[in-house]
Backbone as JSON Lines, residues from 0, in Angstrom:
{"i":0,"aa":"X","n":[0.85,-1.19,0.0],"ca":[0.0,0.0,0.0],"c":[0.88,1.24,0.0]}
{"i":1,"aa":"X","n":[0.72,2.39,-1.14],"ca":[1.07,2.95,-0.86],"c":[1.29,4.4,0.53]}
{"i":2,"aa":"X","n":[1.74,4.82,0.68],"ca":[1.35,6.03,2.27],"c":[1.67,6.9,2.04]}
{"i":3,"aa":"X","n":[1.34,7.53,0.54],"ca":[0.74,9.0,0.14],"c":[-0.61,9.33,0.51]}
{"i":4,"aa":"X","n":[-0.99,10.25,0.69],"ca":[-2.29,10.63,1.25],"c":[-3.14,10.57,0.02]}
{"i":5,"aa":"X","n":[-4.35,10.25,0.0],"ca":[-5.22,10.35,-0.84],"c":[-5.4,11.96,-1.91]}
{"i":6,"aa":"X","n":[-5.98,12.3,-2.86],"ca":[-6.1,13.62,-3.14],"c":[-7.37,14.2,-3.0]}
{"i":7,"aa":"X","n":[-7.73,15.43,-2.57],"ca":[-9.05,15.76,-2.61],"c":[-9.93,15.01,-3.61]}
{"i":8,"aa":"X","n":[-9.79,15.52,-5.0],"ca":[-10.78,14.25,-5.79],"c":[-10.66,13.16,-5.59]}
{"i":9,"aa":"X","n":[-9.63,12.39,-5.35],"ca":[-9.69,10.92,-5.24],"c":[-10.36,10.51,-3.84]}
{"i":10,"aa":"X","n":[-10.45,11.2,-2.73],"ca":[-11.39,11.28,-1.37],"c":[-13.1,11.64,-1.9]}
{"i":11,"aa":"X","n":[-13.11,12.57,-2.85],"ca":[-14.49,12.47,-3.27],"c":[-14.91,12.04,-4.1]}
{"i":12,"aa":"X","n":[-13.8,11.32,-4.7],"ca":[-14.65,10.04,-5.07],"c":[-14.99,8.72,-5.15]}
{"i":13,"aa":"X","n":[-14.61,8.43,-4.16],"ca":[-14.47,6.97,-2.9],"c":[-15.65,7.11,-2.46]}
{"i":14,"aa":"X","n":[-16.26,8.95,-1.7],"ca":[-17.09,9.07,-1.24],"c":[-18.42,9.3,-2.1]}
{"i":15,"aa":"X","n":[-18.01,9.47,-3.09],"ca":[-19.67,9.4,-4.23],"c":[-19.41,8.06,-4.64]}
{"i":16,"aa":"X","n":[-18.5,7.32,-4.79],"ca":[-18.36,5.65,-5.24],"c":[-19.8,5.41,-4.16]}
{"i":17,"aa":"X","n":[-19.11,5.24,-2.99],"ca":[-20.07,4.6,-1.24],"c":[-21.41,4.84,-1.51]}
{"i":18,"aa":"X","n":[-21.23,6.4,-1.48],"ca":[-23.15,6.48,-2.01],"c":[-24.01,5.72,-2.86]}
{"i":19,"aa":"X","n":[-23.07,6.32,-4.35],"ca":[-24.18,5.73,-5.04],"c":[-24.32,4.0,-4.94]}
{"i":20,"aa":"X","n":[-23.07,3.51,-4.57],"ca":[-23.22,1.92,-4.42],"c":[-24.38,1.69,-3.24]}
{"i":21,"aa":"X","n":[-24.71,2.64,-2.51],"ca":[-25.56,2.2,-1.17],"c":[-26.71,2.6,-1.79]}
{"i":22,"aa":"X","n":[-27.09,3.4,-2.46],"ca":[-28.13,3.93,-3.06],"c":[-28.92,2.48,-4.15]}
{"i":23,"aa":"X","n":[-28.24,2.4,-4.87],"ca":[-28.12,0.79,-5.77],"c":[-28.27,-0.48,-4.86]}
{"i":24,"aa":"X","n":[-27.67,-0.46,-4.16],"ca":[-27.9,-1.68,-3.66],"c":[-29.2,-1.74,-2.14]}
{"i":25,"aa":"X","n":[-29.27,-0.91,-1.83],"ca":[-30.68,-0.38,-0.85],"c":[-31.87,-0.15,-1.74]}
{"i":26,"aa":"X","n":[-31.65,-0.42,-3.51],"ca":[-33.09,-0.6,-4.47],"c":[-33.31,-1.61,-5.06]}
{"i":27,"aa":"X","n":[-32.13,-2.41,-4.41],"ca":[-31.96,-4.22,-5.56],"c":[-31.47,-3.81,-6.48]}
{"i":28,"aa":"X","n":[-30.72,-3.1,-6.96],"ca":[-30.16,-2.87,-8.19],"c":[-29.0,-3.2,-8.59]}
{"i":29,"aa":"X","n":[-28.33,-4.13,-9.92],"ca":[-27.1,-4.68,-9.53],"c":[-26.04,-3.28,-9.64]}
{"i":30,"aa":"X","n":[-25.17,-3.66,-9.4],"ca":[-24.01,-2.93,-8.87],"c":[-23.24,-3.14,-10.98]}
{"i":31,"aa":"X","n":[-22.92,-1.6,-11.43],"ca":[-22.13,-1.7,-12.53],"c":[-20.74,-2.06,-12.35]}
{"i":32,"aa":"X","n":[-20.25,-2.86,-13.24],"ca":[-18.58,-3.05,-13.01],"c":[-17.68,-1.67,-12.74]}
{"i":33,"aa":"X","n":[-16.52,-2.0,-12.03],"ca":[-16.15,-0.96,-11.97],"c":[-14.74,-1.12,-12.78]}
{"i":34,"aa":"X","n":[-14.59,-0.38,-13.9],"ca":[-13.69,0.07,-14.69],"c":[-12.38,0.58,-14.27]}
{"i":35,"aa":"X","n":[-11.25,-0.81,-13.68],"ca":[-10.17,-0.06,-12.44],"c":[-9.06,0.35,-13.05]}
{"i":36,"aa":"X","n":[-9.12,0.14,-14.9],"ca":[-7.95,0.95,-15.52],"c":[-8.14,2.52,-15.95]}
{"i":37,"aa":"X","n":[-10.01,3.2,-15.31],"ca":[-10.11,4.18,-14.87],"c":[-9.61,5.26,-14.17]}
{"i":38,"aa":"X","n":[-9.2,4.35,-12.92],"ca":[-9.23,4.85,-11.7],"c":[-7.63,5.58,-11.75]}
{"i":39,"aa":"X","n":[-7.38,6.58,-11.0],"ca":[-5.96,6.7,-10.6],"c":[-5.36,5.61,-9.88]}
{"i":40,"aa":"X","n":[-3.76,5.5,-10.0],"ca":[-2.88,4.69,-9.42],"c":[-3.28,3.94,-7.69]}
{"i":41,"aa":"X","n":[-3.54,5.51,-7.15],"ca":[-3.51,4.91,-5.73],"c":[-5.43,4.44,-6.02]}
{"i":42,"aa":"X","n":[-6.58,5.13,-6.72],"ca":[-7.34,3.76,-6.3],"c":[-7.77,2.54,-6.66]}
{"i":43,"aa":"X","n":[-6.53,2.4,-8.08],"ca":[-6.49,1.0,-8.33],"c":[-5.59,0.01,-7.77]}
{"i":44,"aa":"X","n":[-4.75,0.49,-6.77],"ca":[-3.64,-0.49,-6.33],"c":[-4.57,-1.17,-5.12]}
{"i":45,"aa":"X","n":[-4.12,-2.53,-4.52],"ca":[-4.74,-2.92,-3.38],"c":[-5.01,-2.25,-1.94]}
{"i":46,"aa":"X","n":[-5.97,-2.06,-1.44],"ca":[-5.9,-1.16,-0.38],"c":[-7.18,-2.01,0.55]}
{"i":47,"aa":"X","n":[-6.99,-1.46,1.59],"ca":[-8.28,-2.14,3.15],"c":[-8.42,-0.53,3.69]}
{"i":48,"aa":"X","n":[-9.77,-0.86,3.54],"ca":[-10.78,-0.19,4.18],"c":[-11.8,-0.55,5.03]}
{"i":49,"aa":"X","n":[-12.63,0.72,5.89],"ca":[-13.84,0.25,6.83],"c":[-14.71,1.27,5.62]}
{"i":50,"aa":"X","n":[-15.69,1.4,6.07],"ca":[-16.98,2.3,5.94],"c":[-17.9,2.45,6.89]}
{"i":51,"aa":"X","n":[-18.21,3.45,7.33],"ca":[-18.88,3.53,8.52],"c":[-19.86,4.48,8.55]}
{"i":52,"aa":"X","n":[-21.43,3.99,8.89],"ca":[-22.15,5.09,8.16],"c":[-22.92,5.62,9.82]}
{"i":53,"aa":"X","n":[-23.16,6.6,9.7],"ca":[-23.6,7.33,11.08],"c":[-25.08,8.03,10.82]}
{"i":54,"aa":"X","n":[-25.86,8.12,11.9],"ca":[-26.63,9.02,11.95],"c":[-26.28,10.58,11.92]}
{"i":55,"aa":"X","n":[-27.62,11.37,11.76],"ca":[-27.29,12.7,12.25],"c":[-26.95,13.37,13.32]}
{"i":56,"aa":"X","n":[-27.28,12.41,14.49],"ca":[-26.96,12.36,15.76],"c":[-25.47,12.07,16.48]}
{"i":57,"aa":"X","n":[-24.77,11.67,14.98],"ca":[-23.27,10.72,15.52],"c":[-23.64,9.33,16.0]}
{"i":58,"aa":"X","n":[-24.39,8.96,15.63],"ca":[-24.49,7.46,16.67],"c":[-24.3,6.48,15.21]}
{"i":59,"aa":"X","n":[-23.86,5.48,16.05],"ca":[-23.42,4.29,14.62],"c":[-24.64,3.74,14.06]}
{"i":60,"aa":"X","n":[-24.78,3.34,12.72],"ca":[-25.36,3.06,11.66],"c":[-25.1,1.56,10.72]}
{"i":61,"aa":"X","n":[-23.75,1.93,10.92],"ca":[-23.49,0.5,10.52],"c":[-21.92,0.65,9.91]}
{"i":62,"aa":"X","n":[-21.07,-0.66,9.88],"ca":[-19.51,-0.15,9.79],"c":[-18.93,-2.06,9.32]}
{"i":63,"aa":"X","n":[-18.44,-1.6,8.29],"ca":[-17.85,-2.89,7.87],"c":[-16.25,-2.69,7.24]}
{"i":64,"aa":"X","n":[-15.32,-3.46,6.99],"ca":[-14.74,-3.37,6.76],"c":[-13.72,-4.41,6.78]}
{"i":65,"aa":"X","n":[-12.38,-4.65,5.92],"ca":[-11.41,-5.45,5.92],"c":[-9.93,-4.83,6.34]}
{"i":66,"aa":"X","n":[-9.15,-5.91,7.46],"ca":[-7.9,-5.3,7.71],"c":[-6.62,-5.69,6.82]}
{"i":67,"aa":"X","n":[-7.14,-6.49,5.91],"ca":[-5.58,-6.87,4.83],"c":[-6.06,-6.41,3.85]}
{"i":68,"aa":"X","n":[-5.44,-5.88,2.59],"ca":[-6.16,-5.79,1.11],"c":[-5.58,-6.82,0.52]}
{"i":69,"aa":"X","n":[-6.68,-6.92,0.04],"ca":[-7.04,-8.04,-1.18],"c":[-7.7,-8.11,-2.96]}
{"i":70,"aa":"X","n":[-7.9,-6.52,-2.66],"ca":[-8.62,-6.38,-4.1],"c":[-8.15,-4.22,-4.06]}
{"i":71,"aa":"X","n":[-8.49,-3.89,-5.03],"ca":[-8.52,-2.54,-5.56],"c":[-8.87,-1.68,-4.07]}
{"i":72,"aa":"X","n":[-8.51,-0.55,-3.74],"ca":[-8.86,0.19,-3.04],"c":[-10.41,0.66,-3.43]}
{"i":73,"aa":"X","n":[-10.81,1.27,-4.4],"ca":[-11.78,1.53,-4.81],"c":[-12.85,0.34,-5.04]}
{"i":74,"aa":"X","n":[-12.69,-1.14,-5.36],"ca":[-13.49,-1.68,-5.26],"c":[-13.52,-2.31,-3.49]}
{"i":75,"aa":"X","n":[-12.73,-2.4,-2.89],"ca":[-12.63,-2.63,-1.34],"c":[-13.99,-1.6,-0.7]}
{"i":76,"aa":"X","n":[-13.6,-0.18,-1.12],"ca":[-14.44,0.48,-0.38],"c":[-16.08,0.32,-0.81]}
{"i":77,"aa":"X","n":[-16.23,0.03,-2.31],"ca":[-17.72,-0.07,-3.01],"c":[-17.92,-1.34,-2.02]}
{"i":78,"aa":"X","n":[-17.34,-1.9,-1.33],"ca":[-17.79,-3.62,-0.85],"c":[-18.17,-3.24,0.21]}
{"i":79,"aa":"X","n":[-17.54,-2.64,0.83],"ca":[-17.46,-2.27,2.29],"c":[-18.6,-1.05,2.44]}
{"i":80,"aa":"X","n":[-18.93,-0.57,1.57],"ca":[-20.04,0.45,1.72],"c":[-21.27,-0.41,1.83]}
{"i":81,"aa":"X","n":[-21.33,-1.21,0.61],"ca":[-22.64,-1.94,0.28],"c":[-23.1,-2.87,1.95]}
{"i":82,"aa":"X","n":[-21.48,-3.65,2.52],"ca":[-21.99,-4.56,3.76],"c":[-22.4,-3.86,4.74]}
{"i":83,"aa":"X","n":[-21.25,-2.7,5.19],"ca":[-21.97,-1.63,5.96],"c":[-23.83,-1.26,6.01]}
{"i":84,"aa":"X","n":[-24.16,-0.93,4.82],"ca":[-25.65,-0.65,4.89],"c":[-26.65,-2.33,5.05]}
{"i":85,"aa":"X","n":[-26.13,-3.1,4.31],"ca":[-27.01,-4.3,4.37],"c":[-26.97,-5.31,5.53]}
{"i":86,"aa":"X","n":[-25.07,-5.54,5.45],"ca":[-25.13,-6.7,6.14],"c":[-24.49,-6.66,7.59]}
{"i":87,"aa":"X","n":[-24.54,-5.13,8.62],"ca":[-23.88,-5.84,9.49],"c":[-24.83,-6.01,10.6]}
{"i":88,"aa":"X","n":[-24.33,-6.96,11.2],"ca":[-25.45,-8.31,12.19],"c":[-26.1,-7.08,12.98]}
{"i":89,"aa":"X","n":[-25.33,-5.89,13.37],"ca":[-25.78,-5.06,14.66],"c":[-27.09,-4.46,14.34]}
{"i":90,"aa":"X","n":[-27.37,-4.29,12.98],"ca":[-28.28,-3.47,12.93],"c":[-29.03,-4.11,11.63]}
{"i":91,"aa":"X","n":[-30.56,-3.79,11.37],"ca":[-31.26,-4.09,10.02],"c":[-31.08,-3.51,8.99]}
{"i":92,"aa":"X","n":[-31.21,-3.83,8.12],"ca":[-30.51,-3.35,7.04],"c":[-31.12,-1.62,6.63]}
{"i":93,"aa":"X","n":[-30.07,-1.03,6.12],"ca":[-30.43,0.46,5.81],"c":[-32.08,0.82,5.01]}
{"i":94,"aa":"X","n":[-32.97,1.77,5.17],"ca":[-33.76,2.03,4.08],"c":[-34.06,2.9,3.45]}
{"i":95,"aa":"X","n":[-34.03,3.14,2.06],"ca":[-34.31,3.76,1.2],"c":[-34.36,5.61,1.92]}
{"i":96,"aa":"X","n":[-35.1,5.65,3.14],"ca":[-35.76,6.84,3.46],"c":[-35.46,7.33,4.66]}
{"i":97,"aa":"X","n":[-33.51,6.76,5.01],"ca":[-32.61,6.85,5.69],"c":[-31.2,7.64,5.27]}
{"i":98,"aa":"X","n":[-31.19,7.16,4.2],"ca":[-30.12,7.49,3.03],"c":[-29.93,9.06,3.35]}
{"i":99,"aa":"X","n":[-30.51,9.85,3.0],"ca":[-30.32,11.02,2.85],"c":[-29.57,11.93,4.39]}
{"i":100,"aa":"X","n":[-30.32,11.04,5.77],"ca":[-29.5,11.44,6.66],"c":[-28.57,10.63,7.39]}
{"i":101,"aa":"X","n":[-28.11,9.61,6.27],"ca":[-26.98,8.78,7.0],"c":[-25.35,10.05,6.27]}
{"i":102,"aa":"X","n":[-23.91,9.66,6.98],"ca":[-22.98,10.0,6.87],"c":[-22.28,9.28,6.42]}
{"i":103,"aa":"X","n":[-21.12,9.37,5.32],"ca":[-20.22,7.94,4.85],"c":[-18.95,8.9,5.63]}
{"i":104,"aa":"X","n":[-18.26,7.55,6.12],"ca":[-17.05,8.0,6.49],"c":[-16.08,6.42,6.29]}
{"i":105,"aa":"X","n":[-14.75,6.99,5.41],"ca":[-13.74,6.2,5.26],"c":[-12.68,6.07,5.57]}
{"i":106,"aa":"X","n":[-12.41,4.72,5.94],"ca":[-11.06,4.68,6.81],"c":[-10.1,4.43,5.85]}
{"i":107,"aa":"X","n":[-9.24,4.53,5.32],"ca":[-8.42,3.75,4.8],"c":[-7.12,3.19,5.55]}
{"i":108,"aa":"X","n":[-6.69,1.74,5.71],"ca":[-6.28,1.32,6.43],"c":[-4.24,0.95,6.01]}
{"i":109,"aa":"X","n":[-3.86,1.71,6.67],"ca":[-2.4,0.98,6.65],"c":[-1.77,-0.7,6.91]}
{"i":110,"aa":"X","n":[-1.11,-1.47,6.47],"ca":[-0.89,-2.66,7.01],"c":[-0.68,-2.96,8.53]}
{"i":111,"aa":"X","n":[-1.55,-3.69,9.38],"ca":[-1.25,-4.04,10.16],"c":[0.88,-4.31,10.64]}
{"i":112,"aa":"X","n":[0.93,-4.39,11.94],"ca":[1.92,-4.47,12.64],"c":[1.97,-5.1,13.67]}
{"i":113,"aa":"X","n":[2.62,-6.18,14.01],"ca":[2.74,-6.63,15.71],"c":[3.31,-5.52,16.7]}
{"i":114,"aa":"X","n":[2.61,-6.03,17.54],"ca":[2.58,-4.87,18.96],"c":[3.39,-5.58,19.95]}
{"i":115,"aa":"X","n":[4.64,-5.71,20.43],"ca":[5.14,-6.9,21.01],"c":[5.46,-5.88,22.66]}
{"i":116,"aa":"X","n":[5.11,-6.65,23.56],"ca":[4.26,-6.3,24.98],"c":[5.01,-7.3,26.04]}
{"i":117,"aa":"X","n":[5.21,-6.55,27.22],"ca":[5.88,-7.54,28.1],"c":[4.72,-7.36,29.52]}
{"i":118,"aa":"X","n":[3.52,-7.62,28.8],"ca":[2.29,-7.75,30.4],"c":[1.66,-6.1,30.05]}
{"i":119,"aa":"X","n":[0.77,-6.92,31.07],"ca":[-0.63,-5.9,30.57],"c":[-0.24,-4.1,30.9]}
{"i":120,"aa":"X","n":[0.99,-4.17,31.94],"ca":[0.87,-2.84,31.92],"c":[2.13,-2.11,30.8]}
{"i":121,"aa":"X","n":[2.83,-2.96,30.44],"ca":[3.74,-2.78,29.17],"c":[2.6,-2.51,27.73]}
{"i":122,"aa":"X","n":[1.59,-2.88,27.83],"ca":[0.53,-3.03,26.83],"c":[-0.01,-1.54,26.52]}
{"i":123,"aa":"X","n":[-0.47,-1.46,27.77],"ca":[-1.21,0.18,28.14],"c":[0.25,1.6,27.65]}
{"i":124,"aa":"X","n":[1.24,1.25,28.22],"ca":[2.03,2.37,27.83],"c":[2.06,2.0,26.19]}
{"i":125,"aa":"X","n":[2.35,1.06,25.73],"ca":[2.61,1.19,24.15],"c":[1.9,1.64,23.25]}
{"i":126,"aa":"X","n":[0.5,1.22,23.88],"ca":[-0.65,2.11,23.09],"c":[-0.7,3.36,22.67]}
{"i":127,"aa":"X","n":[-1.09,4.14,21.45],"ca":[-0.83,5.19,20.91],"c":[-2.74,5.56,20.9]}
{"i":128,"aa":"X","n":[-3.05,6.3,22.33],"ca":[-4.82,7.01,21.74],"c":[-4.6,7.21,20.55]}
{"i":129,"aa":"X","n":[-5.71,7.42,20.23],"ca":[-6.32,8.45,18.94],"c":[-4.89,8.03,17.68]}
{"i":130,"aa":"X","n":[-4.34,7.53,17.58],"ca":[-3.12,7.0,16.6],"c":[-3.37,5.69,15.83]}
{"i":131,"aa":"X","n":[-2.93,5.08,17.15],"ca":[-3.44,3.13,16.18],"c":[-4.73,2.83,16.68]}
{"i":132,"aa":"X","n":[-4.93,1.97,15.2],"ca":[-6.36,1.3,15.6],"c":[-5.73,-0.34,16.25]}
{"i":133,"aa":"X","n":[-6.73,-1.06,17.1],"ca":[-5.62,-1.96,17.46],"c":[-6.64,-3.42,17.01]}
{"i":134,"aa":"X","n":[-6.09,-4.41,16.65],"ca":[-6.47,-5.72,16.44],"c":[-6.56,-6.48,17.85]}
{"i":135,"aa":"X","n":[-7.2,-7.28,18.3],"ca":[-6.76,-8.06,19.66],"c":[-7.12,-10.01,18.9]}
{"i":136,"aa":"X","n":[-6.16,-10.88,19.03],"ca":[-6.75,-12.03,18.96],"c":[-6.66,-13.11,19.84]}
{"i":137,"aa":"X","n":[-7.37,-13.91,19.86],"ca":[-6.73,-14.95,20.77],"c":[-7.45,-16.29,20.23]}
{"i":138,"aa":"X","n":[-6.53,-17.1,19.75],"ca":[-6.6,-18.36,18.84],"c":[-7.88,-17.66,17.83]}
{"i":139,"aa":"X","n":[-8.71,-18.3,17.58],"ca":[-9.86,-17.83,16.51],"c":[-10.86,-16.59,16.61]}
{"i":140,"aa":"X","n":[-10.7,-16.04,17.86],"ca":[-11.19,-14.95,18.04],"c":[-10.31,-13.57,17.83]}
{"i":141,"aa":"X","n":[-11.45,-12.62,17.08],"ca":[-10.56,-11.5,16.75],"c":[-11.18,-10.62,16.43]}
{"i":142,"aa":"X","n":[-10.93,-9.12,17.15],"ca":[-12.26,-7.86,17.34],"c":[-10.72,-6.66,16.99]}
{"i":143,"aa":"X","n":[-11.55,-5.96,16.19],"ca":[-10.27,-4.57,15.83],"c":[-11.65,-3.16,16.12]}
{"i":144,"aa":"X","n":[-11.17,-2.29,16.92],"ca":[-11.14,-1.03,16.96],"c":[-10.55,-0.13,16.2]}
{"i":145,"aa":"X","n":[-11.58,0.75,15.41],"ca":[-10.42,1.97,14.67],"c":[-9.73,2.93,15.66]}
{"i":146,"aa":"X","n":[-9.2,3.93,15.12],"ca":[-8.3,4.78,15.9],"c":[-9.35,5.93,16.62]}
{"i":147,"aa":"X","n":[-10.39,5.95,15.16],"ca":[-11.57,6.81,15.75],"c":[-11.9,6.23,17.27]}
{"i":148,"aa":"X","n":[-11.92,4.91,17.63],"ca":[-13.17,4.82,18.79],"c":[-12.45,4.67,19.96]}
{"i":149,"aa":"X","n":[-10.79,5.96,19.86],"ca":[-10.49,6.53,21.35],"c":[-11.33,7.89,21.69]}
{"i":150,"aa":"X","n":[-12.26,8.52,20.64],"ca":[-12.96,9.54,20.99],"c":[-13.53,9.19,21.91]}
{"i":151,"aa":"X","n":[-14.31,8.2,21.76],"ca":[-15.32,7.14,22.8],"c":[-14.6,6.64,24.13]}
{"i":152,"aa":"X","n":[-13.28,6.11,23.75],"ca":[-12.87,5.3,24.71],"c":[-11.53,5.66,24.92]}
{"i":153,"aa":"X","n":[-11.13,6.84,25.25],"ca":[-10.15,7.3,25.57],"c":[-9.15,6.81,26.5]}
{"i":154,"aa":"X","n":[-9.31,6.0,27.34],"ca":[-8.67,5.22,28.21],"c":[-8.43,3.98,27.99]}
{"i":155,"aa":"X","n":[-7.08,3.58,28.22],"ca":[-6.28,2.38,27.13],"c":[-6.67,1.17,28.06]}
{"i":156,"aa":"X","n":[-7.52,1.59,29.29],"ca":[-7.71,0.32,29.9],"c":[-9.13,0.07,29.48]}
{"i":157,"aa":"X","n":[-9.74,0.73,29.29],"ca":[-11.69,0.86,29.02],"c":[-11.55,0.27,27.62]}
{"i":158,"aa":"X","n":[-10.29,0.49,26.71],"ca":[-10.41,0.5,25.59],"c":[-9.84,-0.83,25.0]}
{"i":159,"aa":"X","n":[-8.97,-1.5,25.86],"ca":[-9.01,-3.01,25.44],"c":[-9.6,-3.71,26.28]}
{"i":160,"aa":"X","n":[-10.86,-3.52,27.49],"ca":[-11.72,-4.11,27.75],"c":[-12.57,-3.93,27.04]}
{"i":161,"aa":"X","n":[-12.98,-2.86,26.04],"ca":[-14.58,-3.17,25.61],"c":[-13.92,-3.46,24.06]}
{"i":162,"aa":"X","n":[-12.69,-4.27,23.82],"ca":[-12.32,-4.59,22.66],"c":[-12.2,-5.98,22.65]}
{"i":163,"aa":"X","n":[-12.03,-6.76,24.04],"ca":[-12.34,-8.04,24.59],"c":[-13.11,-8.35,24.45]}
{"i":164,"aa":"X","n":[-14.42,-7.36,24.89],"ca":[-15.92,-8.12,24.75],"c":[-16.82,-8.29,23.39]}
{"i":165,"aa":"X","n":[-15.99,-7.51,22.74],"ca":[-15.89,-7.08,21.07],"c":[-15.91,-8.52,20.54]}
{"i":166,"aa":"X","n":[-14.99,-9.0,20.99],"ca":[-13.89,-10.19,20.7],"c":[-14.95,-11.41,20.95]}
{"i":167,"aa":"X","n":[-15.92,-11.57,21.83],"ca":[-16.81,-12.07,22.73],"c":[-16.1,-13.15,23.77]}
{"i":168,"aa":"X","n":[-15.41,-12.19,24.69],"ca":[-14.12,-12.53,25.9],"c":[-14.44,-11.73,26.55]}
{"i":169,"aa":"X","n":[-14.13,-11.83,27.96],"ca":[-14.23,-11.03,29.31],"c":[-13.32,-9.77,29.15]}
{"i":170,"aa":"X","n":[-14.2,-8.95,29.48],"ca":[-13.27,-7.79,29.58],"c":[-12.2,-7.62,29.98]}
{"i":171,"aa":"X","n":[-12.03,-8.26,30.96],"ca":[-10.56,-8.66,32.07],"c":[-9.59,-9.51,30.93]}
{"i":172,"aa":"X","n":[-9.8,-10.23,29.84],"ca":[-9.03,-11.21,29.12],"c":[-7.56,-10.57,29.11]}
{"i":173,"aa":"X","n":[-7.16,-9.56,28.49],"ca":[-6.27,-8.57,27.94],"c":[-5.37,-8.44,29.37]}
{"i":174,"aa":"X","n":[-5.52,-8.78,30.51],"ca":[-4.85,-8.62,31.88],"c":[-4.58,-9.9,32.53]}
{"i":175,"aa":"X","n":[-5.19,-11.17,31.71],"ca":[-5.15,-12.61,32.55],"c":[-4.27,-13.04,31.67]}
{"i":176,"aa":"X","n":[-4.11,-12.91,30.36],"ca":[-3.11,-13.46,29.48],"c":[-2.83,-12.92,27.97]}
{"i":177,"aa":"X","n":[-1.44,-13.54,27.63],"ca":[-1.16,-13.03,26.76],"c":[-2.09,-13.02,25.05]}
{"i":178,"aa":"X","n":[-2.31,-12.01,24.63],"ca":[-3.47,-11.92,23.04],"c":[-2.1,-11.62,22.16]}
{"i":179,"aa":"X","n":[-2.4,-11.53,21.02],"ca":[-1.58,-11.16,19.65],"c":[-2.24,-10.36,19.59]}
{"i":180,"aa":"X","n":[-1.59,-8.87,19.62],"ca":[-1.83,-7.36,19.43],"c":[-1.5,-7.07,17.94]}
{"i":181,"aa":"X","n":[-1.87,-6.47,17.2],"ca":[-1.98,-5.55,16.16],"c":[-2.0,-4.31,15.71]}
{"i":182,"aa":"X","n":[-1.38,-3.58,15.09],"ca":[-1.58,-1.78,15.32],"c":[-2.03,-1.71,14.12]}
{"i":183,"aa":"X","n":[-2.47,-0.8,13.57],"ca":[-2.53,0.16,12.01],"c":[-2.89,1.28,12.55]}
{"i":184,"aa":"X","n":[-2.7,2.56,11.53],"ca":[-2.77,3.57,11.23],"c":[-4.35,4.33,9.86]}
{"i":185,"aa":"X","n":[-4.96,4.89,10.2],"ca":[-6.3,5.18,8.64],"c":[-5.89,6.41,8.51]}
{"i":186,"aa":"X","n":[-6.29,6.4,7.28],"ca":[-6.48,7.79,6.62],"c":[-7.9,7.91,6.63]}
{"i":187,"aa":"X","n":[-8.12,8.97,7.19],"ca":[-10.03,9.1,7.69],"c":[-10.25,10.05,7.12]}
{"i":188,"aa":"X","n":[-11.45,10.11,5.95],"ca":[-12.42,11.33,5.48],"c":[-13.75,11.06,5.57]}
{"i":189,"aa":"X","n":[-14.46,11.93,5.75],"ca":[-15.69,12.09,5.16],"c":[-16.67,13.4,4.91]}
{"i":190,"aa":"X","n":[-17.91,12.43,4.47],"ca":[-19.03,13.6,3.77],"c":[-18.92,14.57,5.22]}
{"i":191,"aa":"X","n":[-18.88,15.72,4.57],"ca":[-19.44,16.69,5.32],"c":[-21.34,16.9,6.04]}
């Protein structure tokens, strides 16, 4: 991945990609190919993204996303827009007569990193608030926080307990034994 910053047009148009793909696919409508020898360099190269759509209120809406890339930046995010509104478990799917006051906001995600930790309170200092988003796993279980949700959870102890239970593990897990930590870094825009 590259770690040039996106360009104003190429940010707006990730963010009219999201729409109109949520718009299309919140009418049954298939989704047109997307033409990626179109696109500029950085949004045809592989890239991971979230999408995260909000009320007018700020309250979550719905948020999907992948932490490795595997396909086009630009088609990553059309995917991740579409699951966001339809498919994530937390909420029913978006409707038609929602659209207009939902928010798209995109993460774009740097490659993960091991976080290497000598006990839970070696854990807490390494943490970077508002910087890394962090992965937590433990054997088949595995819950990631963006960097955004130290606004929320500003405290590095609140914040890998309610990333445990994320995980569906005791909040306390992250202090009884050792997890495989993860960092990344997003490049975050959105609709105004």
């Amino acid at each position: 991945m590259s770690y040039e910053r996106l360009t104003i047009d190429e940010r707006a148009y990730l963010l009219q990609l999201a729409r109109r793909t949520i718009e299309l696919g919140i009418a049954g409508k298939r989704l047109p190919a997307l033409d990626v020898t179109q696109l500029s360099p950085a949004l045809a190269e592989w890239g991971a993204s979230f999408v995260t759509l909000t009320r007018q209120d700020g309250s979550l809406r719905g948020c999907i996303g992948a932490l490795e890339a595997y396909q086009p930046l630009a088609e990553d995010v059309r995917e991740h827009a579409l699951a966001a509104a339809l498919e994530d478990y937390r909420f029913e799917p978006v409707r038609p007569a929602e659209l207009p006051r939902l928010r798209i906001e995109i993460s774009r995600l740097t490659p993960t990193a091991p976080l290497i930790y000598d006990g839970p309170d070696d854990l807490v200092r390494k943490l970077r608030p508002g910087i890394d988003g962090v992965v937590l796993s433990d054997g088949v279980r595995r819950a990631t926080f963006l960097p955004q949700v130290w606004q929320k959870l500003p405290d590095p102890v609140q914040f890998l307990g309610n990333l445990c239970n994320k995980m569906g593990a005791s909040a306390s897990l992250w202090r009884i034994q050792p997890l495989t930590v993860l960092v990344y870094q997003v490049e975050e825009f959105a609709e105004e």
